[in-house]
N, C-alpha and C positions, 0 to 999 in steps of 0.2 A: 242558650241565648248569647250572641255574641258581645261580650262585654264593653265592645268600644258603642255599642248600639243602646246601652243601659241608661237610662235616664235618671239622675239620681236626685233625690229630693233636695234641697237649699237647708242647710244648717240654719238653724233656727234658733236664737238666743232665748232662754226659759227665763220667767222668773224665779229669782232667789228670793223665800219667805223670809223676814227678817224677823227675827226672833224679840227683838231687844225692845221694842215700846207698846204697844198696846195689852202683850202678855200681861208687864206687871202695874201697866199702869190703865185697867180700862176702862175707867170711869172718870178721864181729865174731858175737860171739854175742847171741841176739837179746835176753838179760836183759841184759846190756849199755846204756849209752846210746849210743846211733845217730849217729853225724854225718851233716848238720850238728848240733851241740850247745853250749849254755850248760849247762855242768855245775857245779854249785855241792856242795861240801863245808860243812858247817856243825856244828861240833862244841866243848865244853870244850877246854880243855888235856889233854894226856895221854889222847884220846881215839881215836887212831889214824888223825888227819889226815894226817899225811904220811905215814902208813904206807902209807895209799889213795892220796896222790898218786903216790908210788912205783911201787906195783903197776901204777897206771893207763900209767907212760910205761917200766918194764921188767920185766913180767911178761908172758911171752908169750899166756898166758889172757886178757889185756887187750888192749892196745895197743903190746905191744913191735912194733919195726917193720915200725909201720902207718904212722908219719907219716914221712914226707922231712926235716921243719925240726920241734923241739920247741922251744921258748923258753920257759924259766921265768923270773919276778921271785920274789923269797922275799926277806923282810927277815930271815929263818933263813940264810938261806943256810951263811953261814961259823961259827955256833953251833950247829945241827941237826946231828948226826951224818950222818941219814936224808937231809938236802938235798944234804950233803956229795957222795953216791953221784948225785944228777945234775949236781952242778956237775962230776963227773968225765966225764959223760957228754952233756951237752947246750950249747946255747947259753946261759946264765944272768946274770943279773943279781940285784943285791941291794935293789932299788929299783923302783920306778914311775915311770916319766917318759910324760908324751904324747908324745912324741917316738918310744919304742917302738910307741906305734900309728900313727904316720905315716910309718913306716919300713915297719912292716909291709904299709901300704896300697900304698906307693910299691911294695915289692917285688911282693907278688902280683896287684897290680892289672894287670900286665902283660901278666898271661895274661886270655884269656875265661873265665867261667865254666865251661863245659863242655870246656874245653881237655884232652885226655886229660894232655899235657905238664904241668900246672900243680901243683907242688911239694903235698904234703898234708904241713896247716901245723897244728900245735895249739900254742896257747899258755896256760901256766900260771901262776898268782899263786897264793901263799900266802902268806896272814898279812902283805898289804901294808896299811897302816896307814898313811899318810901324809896331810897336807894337799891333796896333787894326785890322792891317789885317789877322795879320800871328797868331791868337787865333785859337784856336783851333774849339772853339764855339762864333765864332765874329757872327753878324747878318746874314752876308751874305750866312756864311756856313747852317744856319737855314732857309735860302730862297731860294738855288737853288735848296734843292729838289721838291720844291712846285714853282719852276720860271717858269712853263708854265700856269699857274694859273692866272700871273699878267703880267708877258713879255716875249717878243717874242724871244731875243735874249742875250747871256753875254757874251762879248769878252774879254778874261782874256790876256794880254801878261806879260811873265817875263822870264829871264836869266834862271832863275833852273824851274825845276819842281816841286823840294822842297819847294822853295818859297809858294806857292800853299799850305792851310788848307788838309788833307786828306778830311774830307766830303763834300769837295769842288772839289776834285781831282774825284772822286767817281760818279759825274754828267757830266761825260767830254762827249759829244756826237762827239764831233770833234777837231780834234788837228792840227795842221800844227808844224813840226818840223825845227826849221832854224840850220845853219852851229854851231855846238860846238866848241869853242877853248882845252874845257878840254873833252877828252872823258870817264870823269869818268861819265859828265852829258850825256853821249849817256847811259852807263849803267846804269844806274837812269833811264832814259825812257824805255831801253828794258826791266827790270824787273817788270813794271807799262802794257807795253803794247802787248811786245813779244809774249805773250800766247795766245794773240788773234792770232795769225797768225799759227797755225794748232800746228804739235806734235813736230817740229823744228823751232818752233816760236822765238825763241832768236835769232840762225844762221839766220832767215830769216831777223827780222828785221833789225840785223847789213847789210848783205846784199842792202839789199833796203835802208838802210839811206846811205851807202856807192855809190850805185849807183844813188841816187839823185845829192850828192853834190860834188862824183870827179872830174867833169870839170867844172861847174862855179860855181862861188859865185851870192849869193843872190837868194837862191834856196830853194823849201821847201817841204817836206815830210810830204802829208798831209795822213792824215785817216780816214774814214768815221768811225769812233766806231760804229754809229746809226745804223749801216746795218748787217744783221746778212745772211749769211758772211761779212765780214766790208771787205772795197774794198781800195785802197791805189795809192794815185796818186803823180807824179813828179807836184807841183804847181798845179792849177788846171783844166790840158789840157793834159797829157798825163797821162792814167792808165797806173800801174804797178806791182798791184795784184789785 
């Protein structure tokens, strides 16, 4: 057959199985966010931030023992009532050090990625506020790009969104938004995330945080970022894009 006369089939892109979230985690519920995960909390005072971190590391509908190792930082720690109940229960500290994440690399780096053996790790900061967090190049922002590597989960909560390192902002897979007292911090989020939401993605997400938290308090405007469309729910029981 003459070769210039050969019809050749069109290269075809395969899917690639991903190994990394349903394996070890398959009984999370799927409105849930998924590990691996950058979970970001972002809410006013008295908004029901730690109420959510709570639920997330001992509420069985969540994440009760789902992880092996939980590690909280909280500069609440010994003030919060709420933090109180995981420093009774986890590994905790009241501070941010880099050293916590080089600890942490040392330890689970041990294992292979897909090591059935390899300890499921989440770690979590609230309301850490410090000089070594808010670097620009602090350790941390150099390990979330590379945090499904070594842990499963990193649940960031803070008042602004600014707070937040940009290359840290940057690995967000899922957000949960609480009630703002200042709405200049709604527009700091709409300009981070509005553009995911189509060619009127600003209007919509004012929209949608408005219609999450006009009639009650203690409510949250979460996001699926990880999903492409990214999908957008009132708390995590009713869809709303």
């Amino acid at each position: 057959m003459d070769k210039k006369n050969c019809v050749r089939k069109p290269p075809e892109i395969l899917k690639v199985r991903d190994l990394d979230g349903n394996e070890r985690f398959p009984d999370i519920h799927p409105n849930l966010p998924q590990p691996p995960s950058c979970f970001i909390i972002v809410g006013a005072i008295k908004s029901s931030k730690s109420n959510l971190v709570i639920n997330c590391c001992c509420n069985k509908n969540f994440y009760l023992n789902k992880f092996d190792t939980i590690k909280v930082l909280s500069s609440t720690l010994h003030m919060d009532n709420k933090m109180k109940i995981l420093n009774k229960h986890f590994d905790c500290e009241d501070h941010y050090e880099d050293r916590f994440i080089e600890e942490i690399i040392e330890s689970q780096g041990k294992y292979d990625k897909e090591d059935p053996l390899k300890p499921k790790y989440c770690l979590v900061m609230d309301d850490i506020i410090s000089p070594e967090f808010n670097k620009r190049t602090n350790a941390l922002s150099m390990f979330l790009p590379k945090m499904r590597h070594y842990i499963d989960m990193c649940i960031i909560s803070v008042q602004s969104i600014n707070h937040i390192p940009p290359l840290i902002r940057a690995q967000t897979r899922d957000i949960c938004i609480g009630k703002q007292q200042n709405f200049k911090e709604v527009i700091k989020l709409q300009e981070q995330f509005g553009g995911l939401f189509g060619e009127n993605g600003d209007k919509k997400f004012i929209e949608l945080y408005n219609l999450v938290h006009k009639d009650k308090p203690y409510q949250f405007f979460y996001i699926k970022l990880s999903e492409n469309p990214i999908t957008a729910f009132r708390n995590f029981t009713e869809r709303i894009f």
